[in-house]
C-alpha positions in Angstrom: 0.0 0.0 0.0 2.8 2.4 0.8 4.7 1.5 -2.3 1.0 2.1 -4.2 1.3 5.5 -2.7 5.2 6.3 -3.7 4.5 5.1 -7.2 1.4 7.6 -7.1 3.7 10.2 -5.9 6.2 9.5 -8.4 3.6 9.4 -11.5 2.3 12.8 -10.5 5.5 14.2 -10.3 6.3 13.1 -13.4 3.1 14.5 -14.7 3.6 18.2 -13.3 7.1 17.6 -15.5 5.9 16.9 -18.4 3.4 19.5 -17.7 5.9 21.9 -17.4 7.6 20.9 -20.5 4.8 20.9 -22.7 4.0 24.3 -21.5 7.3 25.7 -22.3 7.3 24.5 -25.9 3.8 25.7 -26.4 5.1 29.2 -25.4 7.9 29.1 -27.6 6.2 28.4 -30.3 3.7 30.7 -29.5 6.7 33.4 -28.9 8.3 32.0 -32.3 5.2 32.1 -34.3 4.4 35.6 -33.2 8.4 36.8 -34.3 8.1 35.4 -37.7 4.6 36.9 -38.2 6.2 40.3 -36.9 9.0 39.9 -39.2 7.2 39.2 -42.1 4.7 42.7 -41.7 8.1 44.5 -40.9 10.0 43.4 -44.5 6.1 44.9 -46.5 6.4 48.0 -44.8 8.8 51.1 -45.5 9.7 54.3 -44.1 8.2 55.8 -40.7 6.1 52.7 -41.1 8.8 50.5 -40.5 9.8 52.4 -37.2 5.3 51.8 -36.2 6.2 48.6 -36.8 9.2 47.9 -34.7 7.3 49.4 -32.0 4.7 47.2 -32.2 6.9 44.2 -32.8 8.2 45.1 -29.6 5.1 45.4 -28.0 4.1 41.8 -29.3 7.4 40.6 -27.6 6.5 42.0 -24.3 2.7 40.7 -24.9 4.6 37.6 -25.3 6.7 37.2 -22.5 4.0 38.2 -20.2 2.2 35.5 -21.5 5.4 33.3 -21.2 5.0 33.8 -17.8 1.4 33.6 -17.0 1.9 29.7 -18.6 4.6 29.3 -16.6 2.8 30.8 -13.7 -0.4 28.1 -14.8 1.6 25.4 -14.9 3.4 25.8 -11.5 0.1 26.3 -9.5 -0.9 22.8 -11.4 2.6 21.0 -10.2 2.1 22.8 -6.6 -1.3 21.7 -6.5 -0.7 17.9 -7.7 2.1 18.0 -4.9 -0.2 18.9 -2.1 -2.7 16.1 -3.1 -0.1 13.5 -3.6 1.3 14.9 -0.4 -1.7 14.7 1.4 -2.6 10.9 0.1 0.8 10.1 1.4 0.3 11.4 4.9 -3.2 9.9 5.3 -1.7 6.4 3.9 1.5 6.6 6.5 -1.1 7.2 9.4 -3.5 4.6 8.1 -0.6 2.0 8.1 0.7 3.4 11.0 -2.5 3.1 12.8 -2.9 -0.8 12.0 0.9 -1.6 13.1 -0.3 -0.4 16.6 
C-alpha cells in the first residue's frame, strides 16, 4: 500500500514535468510564431512605417513574455497543487498503516 502511494507520488511528479515541458514548448512556439509573423509585416512596410512597426513588434514581444509567464505561472500552480494532493494521500496512507501496526 505504501509503495502504491510512492508510485502515485512519483507518477504525478512526473506528470507536473511533463506538464511543465509541454508548457514551455507551447510558449515558444507561441513566442516564435508571433516573431516570424512580426517579421514578415516588418520586411512589406517602409519608411516611418517600419519604425510603427518595430514598435509594435516590440510590443508583441512583451505581450509575449508576459504571456510566457502567465503559462509558466499556470503550470506551477498545477505541479504545486498535484504536490499537495499526492502529499496529502501520502500522509493519510502513512497514518492509516501506522494506525494498524499499533
Amino acid at each position: 500500500m505504501l509503495q502504491e502511494v510512492m508510485d502515485k507520488v512519483k507518477e504525478a511528479e512526473e506528470q507536473a514535468e511533463q506538464i511543465m515541458r509541454n508548457s514551455e514548448e507551447e510558449c515558444k512556439k507561441i513566442i516564435q510564431n508571433a516573431r516570424q509573423q512580426a517579421e514578415v509585416k516588418v520586411e512589406q512596410v517602409s519608411g516611418d512605417e517600419k519604425q510603427k512597426m518595430a514598435s509594435l513588434r516590440e510590443y508583441a514581444q512583451l505581450q509575449d513574455e508576459m504571456e510566457t509567464k502567465k503559462c509558466m505561472e499556470e503550470a506551477e500552480t498545477e505541479i504545486r497543487n498535484l504536490k499537495e494532493s499526492v502529499g496529502k494521500k501520502e500522509e493519510e496512507t502513512i497514518d492509516m498503516v501506522l494506525s494498524q501496526l499499533v
